[in-house]
Residue frames as qw, qx, qy, qz and C-alpha x, y, z in Angstrom:
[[0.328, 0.597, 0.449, 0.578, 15.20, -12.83, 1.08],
 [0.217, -0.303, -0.184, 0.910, 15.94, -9.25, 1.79],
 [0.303, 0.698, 0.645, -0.076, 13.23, -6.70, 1.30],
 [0.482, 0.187, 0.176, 0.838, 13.76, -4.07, -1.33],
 [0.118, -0.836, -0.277, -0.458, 12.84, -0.42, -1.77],
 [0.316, 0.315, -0.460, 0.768, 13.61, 2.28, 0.83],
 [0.026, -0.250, -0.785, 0.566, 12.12, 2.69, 4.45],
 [0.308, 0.327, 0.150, -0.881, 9.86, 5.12, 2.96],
 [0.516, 0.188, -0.478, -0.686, 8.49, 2.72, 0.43],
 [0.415, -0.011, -0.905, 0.094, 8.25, -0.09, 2.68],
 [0.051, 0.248, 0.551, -0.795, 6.50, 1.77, 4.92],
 [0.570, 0.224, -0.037, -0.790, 3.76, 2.33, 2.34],
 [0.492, 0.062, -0.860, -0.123, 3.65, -1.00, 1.21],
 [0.159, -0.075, -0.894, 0.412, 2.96, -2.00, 4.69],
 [0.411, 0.209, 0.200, -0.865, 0.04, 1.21, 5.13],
 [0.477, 0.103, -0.582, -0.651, -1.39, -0.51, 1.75],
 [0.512, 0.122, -0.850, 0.016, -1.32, -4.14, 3.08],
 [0.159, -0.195, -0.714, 0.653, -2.66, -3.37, 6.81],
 [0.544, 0.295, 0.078, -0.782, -5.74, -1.08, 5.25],
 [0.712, 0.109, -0.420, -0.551, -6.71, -4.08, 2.93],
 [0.327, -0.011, -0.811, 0.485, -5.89, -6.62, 5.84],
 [0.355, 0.226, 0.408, -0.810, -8.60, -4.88, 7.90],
 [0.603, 0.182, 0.237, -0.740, -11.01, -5.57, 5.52],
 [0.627, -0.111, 0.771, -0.038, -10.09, -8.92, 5.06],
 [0.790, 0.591, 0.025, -0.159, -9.55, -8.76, 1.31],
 [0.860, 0.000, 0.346, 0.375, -7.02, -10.54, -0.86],
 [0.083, -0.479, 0.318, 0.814, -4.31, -8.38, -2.82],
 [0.040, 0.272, 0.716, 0.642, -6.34, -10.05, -6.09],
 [0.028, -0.727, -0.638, 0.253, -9.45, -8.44, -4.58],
 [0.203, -0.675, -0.050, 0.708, -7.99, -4.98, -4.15],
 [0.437, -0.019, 0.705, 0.558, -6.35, -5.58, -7.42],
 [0.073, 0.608, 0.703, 0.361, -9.85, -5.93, -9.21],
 [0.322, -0.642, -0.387, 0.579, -10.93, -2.92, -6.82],
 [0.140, -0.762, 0.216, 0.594, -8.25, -0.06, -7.73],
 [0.777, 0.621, 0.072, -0.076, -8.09, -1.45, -11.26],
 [0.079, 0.771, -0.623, -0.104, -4.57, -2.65, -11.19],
 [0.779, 0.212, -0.553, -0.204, -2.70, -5.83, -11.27],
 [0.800, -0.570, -0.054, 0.182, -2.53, -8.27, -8.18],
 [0.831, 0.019, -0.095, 0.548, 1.28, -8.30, -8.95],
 [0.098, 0.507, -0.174, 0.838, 1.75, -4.64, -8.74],
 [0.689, -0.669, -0.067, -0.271, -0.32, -5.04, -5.12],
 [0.948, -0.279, -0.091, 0.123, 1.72, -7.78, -4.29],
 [0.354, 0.536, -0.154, 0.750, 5.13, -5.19, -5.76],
 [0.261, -0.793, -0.176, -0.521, 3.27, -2.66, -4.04],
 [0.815, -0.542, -0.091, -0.186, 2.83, -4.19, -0.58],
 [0.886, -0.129, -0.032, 0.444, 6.56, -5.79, -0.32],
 [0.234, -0.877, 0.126, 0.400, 7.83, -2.06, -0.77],
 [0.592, -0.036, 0.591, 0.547, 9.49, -2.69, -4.17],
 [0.269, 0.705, 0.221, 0.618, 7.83, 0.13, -6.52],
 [0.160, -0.047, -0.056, 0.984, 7.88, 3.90, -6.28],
 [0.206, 0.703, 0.680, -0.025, 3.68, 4.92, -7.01],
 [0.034, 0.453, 0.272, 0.848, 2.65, 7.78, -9.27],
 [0.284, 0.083, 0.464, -0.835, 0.19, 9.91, -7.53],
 [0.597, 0.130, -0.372, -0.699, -2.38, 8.41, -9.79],
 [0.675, -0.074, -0.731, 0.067, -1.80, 4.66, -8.84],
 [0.184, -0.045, -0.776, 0.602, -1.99, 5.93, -5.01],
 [0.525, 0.008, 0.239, -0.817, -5.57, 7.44, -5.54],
 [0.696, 0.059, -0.503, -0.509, -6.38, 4.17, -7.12],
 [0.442, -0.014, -0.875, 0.196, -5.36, 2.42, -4.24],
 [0.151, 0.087, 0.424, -0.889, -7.02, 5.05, -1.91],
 [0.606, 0.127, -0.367, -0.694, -10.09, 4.61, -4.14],
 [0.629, 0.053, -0.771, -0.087, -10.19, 0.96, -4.06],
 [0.471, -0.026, -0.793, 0.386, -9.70, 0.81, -0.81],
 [0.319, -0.783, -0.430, -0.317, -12.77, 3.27, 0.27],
 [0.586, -0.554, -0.225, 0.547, -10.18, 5.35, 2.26],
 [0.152, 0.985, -0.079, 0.005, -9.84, 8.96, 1.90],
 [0.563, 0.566, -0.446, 0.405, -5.85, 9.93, 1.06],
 [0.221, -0.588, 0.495, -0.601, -5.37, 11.37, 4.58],
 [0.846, -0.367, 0.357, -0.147, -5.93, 7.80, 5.91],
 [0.903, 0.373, -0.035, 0.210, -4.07, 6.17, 3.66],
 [0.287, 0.709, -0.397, 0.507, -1.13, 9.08, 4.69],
 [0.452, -0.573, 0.566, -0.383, -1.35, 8.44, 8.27],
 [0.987, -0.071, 0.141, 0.005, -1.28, 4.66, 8.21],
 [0.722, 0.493, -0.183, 0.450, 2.01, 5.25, 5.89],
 [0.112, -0.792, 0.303, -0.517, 3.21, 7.68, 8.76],
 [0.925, -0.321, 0.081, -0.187, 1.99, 5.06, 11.53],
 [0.930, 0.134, 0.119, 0.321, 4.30, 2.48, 9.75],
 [0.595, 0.590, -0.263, 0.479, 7.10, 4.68, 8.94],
 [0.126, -0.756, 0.424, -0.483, 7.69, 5.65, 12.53],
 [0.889, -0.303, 0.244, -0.241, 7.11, 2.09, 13.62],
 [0.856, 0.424, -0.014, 0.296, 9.44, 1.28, 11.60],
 [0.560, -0.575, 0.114, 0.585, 12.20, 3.52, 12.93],
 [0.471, 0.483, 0.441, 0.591, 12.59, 5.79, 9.86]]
């Protein structure tokens, strides 16, 4: 199964997934968290949406990380990533 989205959205997906990985919560956790649906985590995470700027403070939120971590983890991953 090929992963969709572009490097730049896979690359958040991954930031998302590696901050709530650290604190050793489940995407339905977060979910409940940031007040969204697991399946849009689980979207999220696999690099298949686009986020508003609203749905990324809710993940920032949720995830008790200011934006500017949430940006550098996405940076992190996009350069690991060869992008």
């Amino acid at each position: 199964m090929q992963v969709q989205g572009i490097p730049q959205q896979r690359a958040l997906g991954a930031a998302v997934r590696e901050l709530r990985a650290r604190r050793g919560w489940s995407q339905e956790h977060l979910a409940d968290r940031a007040g969204l649906h697991r399946n849009y985590v689980g979207s999220m995470e696999r690099g298949e949406l686009n986020p508003t700027w609203r749905t990324l403070l809710r993940f920032a939120a949720g995830l008790h990380v200011p934006m500017t971590e949430l940006f550098a983890v996405y940076e992190r991953q996009l350069a690991d990533a060869g992008a």
